[in-house]
Structure formats: structure tokens, C-alpha cells
C-alpha positions in Angstrom: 57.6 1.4 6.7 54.1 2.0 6.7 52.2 4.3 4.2 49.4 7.0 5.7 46.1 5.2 4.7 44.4 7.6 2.1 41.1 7.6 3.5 39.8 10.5 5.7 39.6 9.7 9.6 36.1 10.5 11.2 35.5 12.9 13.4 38.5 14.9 12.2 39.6 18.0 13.9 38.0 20.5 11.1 34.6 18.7 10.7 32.5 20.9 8.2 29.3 22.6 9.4 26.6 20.6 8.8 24.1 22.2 6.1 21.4 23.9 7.1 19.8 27.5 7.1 18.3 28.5 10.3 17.1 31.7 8.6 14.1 30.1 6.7 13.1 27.5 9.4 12.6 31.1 11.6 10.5 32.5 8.3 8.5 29.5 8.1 7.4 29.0 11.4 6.4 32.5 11.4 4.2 32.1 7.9 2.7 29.2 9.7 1.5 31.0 12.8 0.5 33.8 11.0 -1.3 31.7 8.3 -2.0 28.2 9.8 -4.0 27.2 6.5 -0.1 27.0 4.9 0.3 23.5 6.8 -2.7 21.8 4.7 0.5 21.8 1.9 3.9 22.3 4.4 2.7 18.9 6.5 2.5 16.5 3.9 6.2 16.4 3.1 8.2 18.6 6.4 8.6 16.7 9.6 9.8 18.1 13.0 12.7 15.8 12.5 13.6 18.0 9.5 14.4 21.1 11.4 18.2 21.7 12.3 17.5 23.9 15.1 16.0 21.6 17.5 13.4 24.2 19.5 12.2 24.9 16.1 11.5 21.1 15.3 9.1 21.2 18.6 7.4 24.3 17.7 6.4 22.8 14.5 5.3 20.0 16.5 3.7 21.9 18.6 1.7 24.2 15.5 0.6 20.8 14.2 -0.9 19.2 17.2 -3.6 22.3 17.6 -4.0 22.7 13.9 -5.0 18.7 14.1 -7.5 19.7 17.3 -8.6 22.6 15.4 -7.4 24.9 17.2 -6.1 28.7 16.5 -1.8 28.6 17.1 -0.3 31.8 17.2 2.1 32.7 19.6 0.0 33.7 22.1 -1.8 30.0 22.2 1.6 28.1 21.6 3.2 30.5 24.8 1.8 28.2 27.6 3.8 25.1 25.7 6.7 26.8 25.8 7.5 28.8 29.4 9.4 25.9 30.9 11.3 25.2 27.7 15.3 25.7 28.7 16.4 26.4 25.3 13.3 28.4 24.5 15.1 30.5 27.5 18.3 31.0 25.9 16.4 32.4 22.8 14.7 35.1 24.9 11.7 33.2 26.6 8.2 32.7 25.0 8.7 36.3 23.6 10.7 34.9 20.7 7.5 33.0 19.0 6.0 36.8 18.8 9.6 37.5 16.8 9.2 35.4 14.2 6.0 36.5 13.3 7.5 39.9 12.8 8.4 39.4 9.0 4.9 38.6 7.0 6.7 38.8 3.9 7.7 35.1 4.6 3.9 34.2 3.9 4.9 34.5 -0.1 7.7 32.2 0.0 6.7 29.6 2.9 6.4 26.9 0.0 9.8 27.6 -1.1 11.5 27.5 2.5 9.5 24.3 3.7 11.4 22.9 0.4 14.7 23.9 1.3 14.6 22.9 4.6 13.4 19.3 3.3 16.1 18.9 1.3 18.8 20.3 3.2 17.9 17.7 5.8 18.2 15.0 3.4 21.7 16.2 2.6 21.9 15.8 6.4 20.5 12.4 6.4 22.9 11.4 3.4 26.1 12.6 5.4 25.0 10.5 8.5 25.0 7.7 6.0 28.6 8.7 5.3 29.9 8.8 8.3 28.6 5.6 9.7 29.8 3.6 6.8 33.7 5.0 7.6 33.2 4.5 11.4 31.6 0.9 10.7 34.1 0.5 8.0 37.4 1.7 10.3 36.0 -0.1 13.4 37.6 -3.9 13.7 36.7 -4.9 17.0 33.9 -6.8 16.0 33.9 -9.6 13.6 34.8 -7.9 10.2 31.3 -8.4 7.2 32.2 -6.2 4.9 29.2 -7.5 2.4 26.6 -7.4 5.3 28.0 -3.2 5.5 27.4 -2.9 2.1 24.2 -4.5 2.2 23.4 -1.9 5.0 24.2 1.1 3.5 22.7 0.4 0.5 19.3 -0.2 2.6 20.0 3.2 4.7 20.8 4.9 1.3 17.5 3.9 -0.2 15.7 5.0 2.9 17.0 8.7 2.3 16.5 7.9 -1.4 12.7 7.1 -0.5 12.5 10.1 1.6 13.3 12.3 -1.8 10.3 10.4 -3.5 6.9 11.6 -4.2 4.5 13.2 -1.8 2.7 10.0 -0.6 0.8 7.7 -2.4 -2.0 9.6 -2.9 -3.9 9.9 -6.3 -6.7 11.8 -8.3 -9.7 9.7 -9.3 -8.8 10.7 -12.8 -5.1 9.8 -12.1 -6.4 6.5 -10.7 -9.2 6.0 -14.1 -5.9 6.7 -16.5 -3.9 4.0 -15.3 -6.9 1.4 -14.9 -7.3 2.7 -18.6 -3.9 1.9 -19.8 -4.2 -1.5 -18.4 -7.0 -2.3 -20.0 -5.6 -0.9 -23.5 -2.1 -2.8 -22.2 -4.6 -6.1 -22.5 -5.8 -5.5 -25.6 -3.3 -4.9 -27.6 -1.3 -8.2 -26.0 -3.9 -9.8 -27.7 -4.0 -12.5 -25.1 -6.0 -10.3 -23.0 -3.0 -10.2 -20.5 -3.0 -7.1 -18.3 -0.3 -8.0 -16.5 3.2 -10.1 -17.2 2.7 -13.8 -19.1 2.9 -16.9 -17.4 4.2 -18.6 -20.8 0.7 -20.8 -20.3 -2.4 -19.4 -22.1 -4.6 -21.4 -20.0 -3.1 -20.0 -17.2 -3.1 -16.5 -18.4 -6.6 -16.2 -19.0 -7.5 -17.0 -15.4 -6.2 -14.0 -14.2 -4.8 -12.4 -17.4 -1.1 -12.9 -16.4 0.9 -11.5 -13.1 0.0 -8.4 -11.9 2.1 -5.5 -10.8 2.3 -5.4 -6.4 1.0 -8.5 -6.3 2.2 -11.4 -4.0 2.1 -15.0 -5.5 2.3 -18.0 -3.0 3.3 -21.0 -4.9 2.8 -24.0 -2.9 3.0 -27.5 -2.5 4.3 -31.2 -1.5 8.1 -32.2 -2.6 8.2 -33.8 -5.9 4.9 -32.0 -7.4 7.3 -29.1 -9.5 6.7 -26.0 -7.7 10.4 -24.8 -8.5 10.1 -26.2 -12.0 6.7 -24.6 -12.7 8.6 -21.5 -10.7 11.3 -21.7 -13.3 8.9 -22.3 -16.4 7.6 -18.9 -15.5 10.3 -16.9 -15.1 12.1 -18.2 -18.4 9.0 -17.7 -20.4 8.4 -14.2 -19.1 12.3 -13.4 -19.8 12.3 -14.8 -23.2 8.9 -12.9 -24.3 10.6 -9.7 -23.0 13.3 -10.5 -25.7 10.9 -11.5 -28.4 9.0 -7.8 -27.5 12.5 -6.3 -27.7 13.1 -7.8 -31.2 9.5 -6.8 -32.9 10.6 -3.0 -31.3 8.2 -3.0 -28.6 9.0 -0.7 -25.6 9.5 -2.7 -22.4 6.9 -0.6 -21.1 4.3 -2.1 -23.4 5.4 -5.4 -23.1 3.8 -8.5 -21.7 7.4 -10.0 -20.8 10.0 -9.5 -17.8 13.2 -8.6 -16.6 13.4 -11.9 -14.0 15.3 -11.9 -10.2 15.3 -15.3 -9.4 16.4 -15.7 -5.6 17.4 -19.5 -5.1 17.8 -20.4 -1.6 17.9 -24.0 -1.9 19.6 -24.5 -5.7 22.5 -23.3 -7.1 22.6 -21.1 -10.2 24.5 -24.2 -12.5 21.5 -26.2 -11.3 18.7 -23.9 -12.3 20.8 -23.2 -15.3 20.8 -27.0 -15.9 17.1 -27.2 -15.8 16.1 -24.7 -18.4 18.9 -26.0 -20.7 17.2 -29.6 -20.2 14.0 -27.7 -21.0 15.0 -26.1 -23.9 17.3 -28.7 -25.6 14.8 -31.8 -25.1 17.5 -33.5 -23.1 16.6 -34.9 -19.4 18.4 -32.8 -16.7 19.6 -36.1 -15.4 21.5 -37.1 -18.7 22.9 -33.4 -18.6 24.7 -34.0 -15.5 26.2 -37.6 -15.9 27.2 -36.7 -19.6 24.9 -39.5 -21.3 24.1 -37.3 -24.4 24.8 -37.9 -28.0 26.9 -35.8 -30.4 23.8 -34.6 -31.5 22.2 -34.0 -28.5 25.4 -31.7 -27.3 24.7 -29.9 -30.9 21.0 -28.8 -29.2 22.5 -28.1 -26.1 24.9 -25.7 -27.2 22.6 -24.1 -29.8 20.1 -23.4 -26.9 22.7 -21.8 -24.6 23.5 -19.6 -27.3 20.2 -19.0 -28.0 19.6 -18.1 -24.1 22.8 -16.1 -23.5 21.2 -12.9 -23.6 18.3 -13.6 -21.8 17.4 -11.2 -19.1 17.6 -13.5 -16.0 19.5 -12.9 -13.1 19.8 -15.3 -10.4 21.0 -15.0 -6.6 21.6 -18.0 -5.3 23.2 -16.9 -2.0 22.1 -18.7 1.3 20.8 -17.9 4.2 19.4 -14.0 2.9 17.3 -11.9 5.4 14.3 -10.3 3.9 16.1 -7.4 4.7 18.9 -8.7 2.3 16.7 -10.0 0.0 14.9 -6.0 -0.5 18.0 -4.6 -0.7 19.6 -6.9 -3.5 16.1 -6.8 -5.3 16.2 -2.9 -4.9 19.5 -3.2 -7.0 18.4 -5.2 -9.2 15.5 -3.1 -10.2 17.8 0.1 -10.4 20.5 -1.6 -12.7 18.9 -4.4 -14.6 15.0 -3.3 -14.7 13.7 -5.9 -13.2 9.9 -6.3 -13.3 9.7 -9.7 -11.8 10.8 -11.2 -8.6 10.9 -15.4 -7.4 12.0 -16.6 -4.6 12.6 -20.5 -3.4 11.5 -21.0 -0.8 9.9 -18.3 1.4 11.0 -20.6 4.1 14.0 -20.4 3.8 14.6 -16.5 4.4 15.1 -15.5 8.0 13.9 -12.6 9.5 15.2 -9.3 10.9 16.5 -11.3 14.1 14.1 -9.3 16.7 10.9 -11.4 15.2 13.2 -15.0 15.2 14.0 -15.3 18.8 12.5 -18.5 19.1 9.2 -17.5 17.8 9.1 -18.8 14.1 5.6 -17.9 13.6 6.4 -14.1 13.6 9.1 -14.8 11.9 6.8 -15.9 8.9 4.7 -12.7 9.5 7.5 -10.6 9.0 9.0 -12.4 5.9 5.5 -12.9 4.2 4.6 -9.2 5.2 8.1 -8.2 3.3 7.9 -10.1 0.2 4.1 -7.9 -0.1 5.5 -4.7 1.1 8.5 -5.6 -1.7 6.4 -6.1 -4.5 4.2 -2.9 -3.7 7.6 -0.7 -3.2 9.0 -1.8 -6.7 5.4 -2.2 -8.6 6.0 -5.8 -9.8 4.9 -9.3 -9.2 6.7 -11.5 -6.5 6.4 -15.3 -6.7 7.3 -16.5 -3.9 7.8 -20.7 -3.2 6.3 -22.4 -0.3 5.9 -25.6 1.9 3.0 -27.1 2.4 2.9 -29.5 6.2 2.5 -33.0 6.2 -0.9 -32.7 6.9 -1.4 -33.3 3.3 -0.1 -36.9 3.8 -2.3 -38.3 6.2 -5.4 -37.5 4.6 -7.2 -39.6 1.6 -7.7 -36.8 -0.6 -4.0 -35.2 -0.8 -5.3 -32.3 -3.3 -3.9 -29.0 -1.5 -6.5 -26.5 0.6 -5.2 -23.1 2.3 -5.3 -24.8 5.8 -2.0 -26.7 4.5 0.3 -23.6 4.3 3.2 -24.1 7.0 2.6 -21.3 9.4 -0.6 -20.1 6.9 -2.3 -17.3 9.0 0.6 -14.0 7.9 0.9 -16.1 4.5 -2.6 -16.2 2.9 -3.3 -13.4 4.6 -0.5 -11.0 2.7 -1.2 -13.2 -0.5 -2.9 -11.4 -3.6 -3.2 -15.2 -5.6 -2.2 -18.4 -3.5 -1.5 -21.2 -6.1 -1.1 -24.9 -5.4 0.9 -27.5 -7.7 -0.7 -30.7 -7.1 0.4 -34.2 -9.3 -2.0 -37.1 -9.0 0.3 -39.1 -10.9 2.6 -39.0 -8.7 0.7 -40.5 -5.6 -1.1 -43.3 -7.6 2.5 -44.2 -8.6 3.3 -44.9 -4.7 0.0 -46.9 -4.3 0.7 -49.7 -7.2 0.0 -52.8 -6.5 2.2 -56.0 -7.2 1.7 -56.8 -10.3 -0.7 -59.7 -10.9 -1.8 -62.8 -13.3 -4.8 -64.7 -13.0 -2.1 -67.7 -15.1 -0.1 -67.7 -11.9 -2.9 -68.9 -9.7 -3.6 -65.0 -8.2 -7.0 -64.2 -7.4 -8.8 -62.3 -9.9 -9.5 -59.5 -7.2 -5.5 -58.5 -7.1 -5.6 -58.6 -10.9 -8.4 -56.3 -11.3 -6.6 -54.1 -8.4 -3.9 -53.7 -10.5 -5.6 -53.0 -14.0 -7.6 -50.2 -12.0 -4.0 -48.8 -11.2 -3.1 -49.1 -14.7 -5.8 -47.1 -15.6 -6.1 -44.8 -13.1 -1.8 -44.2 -14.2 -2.7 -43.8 -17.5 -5.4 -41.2 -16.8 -3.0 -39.2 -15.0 0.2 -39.4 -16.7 1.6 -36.6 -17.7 -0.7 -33.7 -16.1 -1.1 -31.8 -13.2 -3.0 -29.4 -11.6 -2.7 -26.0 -10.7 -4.9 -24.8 -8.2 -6.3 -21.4 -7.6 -7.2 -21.2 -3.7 -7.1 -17.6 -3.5 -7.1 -15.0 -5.8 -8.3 -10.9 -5.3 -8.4 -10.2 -8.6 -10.9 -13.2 -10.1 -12.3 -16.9 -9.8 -10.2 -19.6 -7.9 -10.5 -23.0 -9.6 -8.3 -25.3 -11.1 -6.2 -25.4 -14.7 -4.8 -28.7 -15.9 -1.5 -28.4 -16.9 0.8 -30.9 -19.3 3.7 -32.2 -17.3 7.1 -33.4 -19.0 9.0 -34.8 -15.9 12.0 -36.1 -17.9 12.5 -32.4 -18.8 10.7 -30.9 -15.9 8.3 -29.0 -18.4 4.6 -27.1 -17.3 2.8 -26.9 -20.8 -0.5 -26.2 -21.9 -2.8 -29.2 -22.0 -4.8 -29.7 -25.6 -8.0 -30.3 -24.1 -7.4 -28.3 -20.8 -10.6 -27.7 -19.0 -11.2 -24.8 -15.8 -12.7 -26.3 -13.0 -14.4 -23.9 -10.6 -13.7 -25.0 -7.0 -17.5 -23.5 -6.2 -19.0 -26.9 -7.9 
């Protein structure tokens, strides 16, 4: 026998009123024509679209399209709108504009009903949410996702969560001064003249004093030059300073480190896991996974995952994420875990809303790159975000990175605050070597000297590589040479590490 399922049914027989209060919509529309000066401080936060009562919605609408064209609107100058209007009709004709004017005590609290009827609407908004997640929920003719509902409703819920946020983004010059202020202070006191979140590498971080809040950070380059390793660098170092801050009592607020979302489309979690551990322990990440380490070497390894249990890094490594997915997990993120950086591998990888990625991949781009910028301006933190470079690289002599070698470029520098590239000499003059040579052997002394001008050219660039600046809003692009530990896949600061401006 079956049980009675426990859940309301929608659209039950004794559906509740929806809340409202068609008193003080009347009132305020009748301050507003009395007093059309009110709607300098109504309009900012009331929309037609807030008014239950429908006819008042357009003659809102109607009181803010003279007020914009300077215009007087009473009811005598909002009459003509109105003399055709069916349910203006059923109200008593044009006439009833005049009526709601008839109570100028509502001029005293138009404020306070403008704010009620805001917020009553979002209790409106927040019960359509509601509803639509039972209907979706109790409707099985479709193929059944209950993760891609979730994911919806958290992204509808946030939308009437944003709604109840502040009035716009506007701010006072002084407002503006006090923050600049603080960062600057924020800078000082790091003393590594960091205003925003640490890279880990000084010589990174003081050319462009760290990773600043909103920003979007491309990261790109060729496969096999470390852009997810010097990714991963990153985000560990900015987690484990967090912690560090966190043990000398600093607030989180004052700190240099981060909370990290790492979103890894193309590796798995163990992987990335397997990296920093090969990072931190000294042990290759190769060894890790075939078991070729000693007793002693499994003593490091387990005293650096202890060490690194705690650490405040969270990583997705679902596949296949929209950017819509991608916001609304982030969203999450920052709400629960206080997250105050964001990377994701590969921007490439994402797929877009589905209307942008019918066969036109370009757009598609646009509207991931353009997502990634709006994410990191919505949540006020840094985004990293991993990218391809084209073969075009290949086919030319000089395989150093330029912007012109971003895969679908135009939407991607374009949205960028800082586009960086990883480039390895190393590990092109390592596909160029020559067979080896002796003049003993009867070889020409030509293909000996060839290959003793690889050898040297090898041992000039083992171990480094390059990170370029190619774009950057908030300072000078160049280039910062970088120590490289490819057994341990390692980004370090280089002893004698030089910036090259890419204006000489």
C-alpha cells in the first residue's frame, strides 16, 4: 500500500493570497504626482514590476517617463495615457488618478511605502522561486537532473537575494578616497607592498603588488610550459599565507592571503592533490603515483599532508560546468567557505548558456570570458582563469607568447584586467638538440660545435622560465624570470631575477 507523499501539491485548492498591500501603492502614486521631486529617491530602488496591482505598475511607468522628459505629471497630464486603458475603466476611468491624489498626507510617508512595496515584492519573487522548484521538482516527464534544479534555484535565489542588496553601485568621492586609503595602508603594513592577495613570488608581487580584488587574470600558454602548475603554485601559497595570517591573529580582512576555489575542468582533485604534496614533500609527482619512494620519503609525505589538512582550498573538479554553473557554485562558495580567490582550468573548457553555443564558438568565448569578469566584480575577488594559446605559436621562430595568440582573443583580452603568459625556453631548445657529436669519430667539427651551442644554450635555460606581462591596467607589462623545478613542478623566485620591460 502506498503512503501519501508528505510534500505539499502546487497549485492546491486553498492557495494563500499573495502578499501585497494595495493601500500604499494607491498612497504612493498619489505622493508622486503631487510631489514629482519624491522620484529623484523612489526610482532608484522601485520598479513598475514591483507593483501588485498591475494598472498601478503602468502609472508608475507612466510618472517616470515625463519626469525623465521633464515634464509636469499630475493627473491631468497622465489622463491622455490612460482613456483607452480597460482596467483603468473598471477603476472608474481617468477620474481615478485625480482620487489618489486626494490624501496629501501620503507625502510624509512616501519613503516608507516605496519600501514596503519593495520588499513585499521580493517576498513575491521568493515564493515564485518556491513554487517553481515543487512544479520542476514533481514534474517527471522530462529527463529527471535533480543537481542541474538545484543549481537553478540557487541562481534564481541569489537573483532575488541581489535584488535585496544595496542601492546601486554608486559611491561618494569620499567613500571612494577611504577605500583607495585602506588599500594603500592594506600595502604597507604587508610590508611587501602588496595591495592586493600574494602570489607566493616576491618578484612577482612587486609588479603589480599581488592580485587585486574584481580583477580578471588570463593565464596563458603552450602545453608543457606549467600554466596549471604556476596556477596551482598560487593558489596553495595564497591559502597557506591565509593560515600563517590566521596563526599570528591577523583578521582575514587584513590579510594578504586567501580562501582558494579551484575549479579543475581538466584534472581531478587526487591529481591536483598529488601535485602540491609533490611540491611540498620534495618528492616528484611521478614517483608519487608509481610508489617509488623510500620509507623516508613516505615520512615527508605524510608530515606535509598533515601539515596541509587544514588548508583552506576547495577544489571542484566537476566536468563539463556552464559559467552559469560555475557562478552559482562560486556564489556558494563565497557564502559558506569565504572565498576570496577563484581559478579556473581551463576557460576553454566551460560552455556557455547554450543560446551563445549554437555553432558559434566565438560568442561562446565572449560570453564565458564576459562571466568570469562580471564574477569577479559581483564577489569582489580575483579570478585566475587558465587559457590556450593556438598553434600559431609553433610555426614561428620566436615562440615567446604575444596577445595575438589567445584562442578566440578578441572577448578575452578585451574582459582581462592582467593577461599573463608562461613561456619555457628550456623546453623548446630541448626539442631542437642535435645528435650528439665527436670530432674522434670522424664528425665535422661544424656538427660538434652545433651541439656544444645546444649545450650551452640548455644550460642557460635550465631551470627558469618566464612570465610575461602582456597586459596589465593597473601598471608596467614586462617580463619576470621565474625558477622552475619540473621534477616537482615548482614556480620560485629566481636569485638574480631581473624585470624586463617589454617597451625596450
Amino acid at each position: 500500500m502506498a503512503t501519501a507523499f508528505p510534500y505539499p501539491v502546487p497549485n492546491a485548492p486553498a492557495e494563500q493570497m499573495l502578499p501585497h498591500n494595495v493601500e500604499a501603492e494607491a498612497a504612493l502614486l498619489g505622493a508622486l504626482m503631487i510631489d514629482n521631486r519624491l522620484m529623484e529617491d523612489v526610482q532608484l530602488k522601485l520598479r513598475p514590476d514591483h507593483f501588485y496591482e498591475s494598472v498601478h505598475g503602468r502609472i508608475y511607468e507612466a510618472i517616470i517617463r515625463m519626469v525623465d522628459k521633464n515634464m509636469i505629471a499630475n493627473p491631468v497630464t497622465l489622463r491622455p495615457l490612460f482613456e483607452a486603458d480597460v482596467q483603468m475603466r473598471e477603476l472608474g476611468g481617468p477620474a481615478y488618478l485625480a482620487q489618489l491624489t486626494g490624501s496629501g498626507a501620503a507625502l510624509i510617508g512616501a519613503r516608507d511605502f516605496a519600501a514596503q512595496i519593495y520588499d513585499l515584492a521580493l517576498l513575491r519573487a521568493l515564493i515564485g522561486v518556491g513554487r517553481e522548484m515543487v512544479e520542476t521538482a514533481f514534474d517527471t516527464s522530462e529527463s529527471v537532473d535533480p543537481k542541474g534544479q538545484i543549481e537553478s534555484a540557487e541562481t534564481a535565489l541569489y537573483k532575488v537575494a541581489e535584488e535585496g542588496g544595496e542601492q546601486g553601485s554608486v559611491k561618494t568621492f569620499a567613500q571612494a578616497t577611504r577605500m583607495a586609503v585602506e588599500t594603500a595602508e592594506r600595502a604597507l603594513q604587508s610590508g611587501g607592498h602588496l595591495s592586493g592577495i600574494t602570489t607566493g613570488l616576491d618578484s612577482v608581487n612587486s609588479k603589480m603588488g599581488g592580485l587585486h580584488r574584481s580583477d580578471l587574470i588570463i593565464l596563458a600558454g603552450r602545453p608543457g610550459m606549467g600554466k596549471t602548475s604556476l596556477a596551482t603554485n598560487i593558489a596553495f601559497n595564497a591559502a597557506m599565507r591565509l593560515v600563517r595570517d590566521r596563526r599570528d591573529g591577523i583578521e582575514d580582512a587584513k590579510s594578504v592571503g586567501a580562501a582558494v576555489a579551484f575549479f579543475s575542468l581538466e584534472m581531478s582533485s587526487d591529481q591536483l592533490a598529488t601535485r602540491i604534496l609533490s611540491e611540498q614533500s620534495g618528492i616528484s609527482s611521478e614517483n608519487l603515483r608509481m610508489g617509488k619512494i623510500s620509507q623516508q620519503d613516505f615520512r615527508n609525505l605524510a608530515r606535509a599532508a598533515a601539515e596541509l589538512e587544514n588548508l583552506p582550498l576547495y577544489i571542484d573538479d566537476t566536468p563539463g560546468l556552464t559559467i552559469a554553473a560555475l557562478r552559482t557554485r562560486a556564489r556558494r562558495l563565497k557564502r559558506q567557505r569565504g572565498i576570496n580567490l577563484i581559478v579556473v582550468d581551463y576557460l576553454q573548457l566551460l560552455q556557455g548558456s547554450g543560446k551563445s553555443s549554437d555553432g558559434n564558438r566565438v560568442q561562446e568565448i565572449s560570453e564565458i570570458s564576459r562571466g568570469l569578469k562580471t564574477l569577479a566584480k559581483e564577489l569582489h575577488l580575483p579570478v585566475i582563469a587558465l587559457s590556450q594559446l593556438s598553434r600559431a605559436v609553433e610555426s614561428r621562430e620566436n615562440k615567446r607568447p604575444m596577445l595575438s595568440d589567445l584562442r578566440e582573443s578578441g572577448s578575452i583580452e578585451q574582459d582581462a584586467d592582467m593577461v599573463w603568459f608562461v613561456y619555457r625556453e628550456e623546453y623548446y631548445i630541448n626539442f631542437a638538440k642535435p645528435k650528439e657529436a665527436s670530432a674522434h669519430e670522424g664528425d665535422s667539427l661544424a656538427s660538434v660545435a652545433e651541439f656544444e651551442d645546444w649545450q650551452r644554450k640548455m644550460a642557460e635555460a635550465h631551470g627558469k622560465a618566464e612570465l610575461v606581462i602582456a597586459k596589465q591596467r593597473h601598471g608596467a607589462t614586462g617580463t619576470v624570470t621565474l625558477k622552475f623545478e619540473s621534477k616537482i613542478t615548482r614556480f620560485s623566485d629566481l636569485a638574480d631575477e631581473s624585470f624586463r620591460s617589454l617597451e625596450e
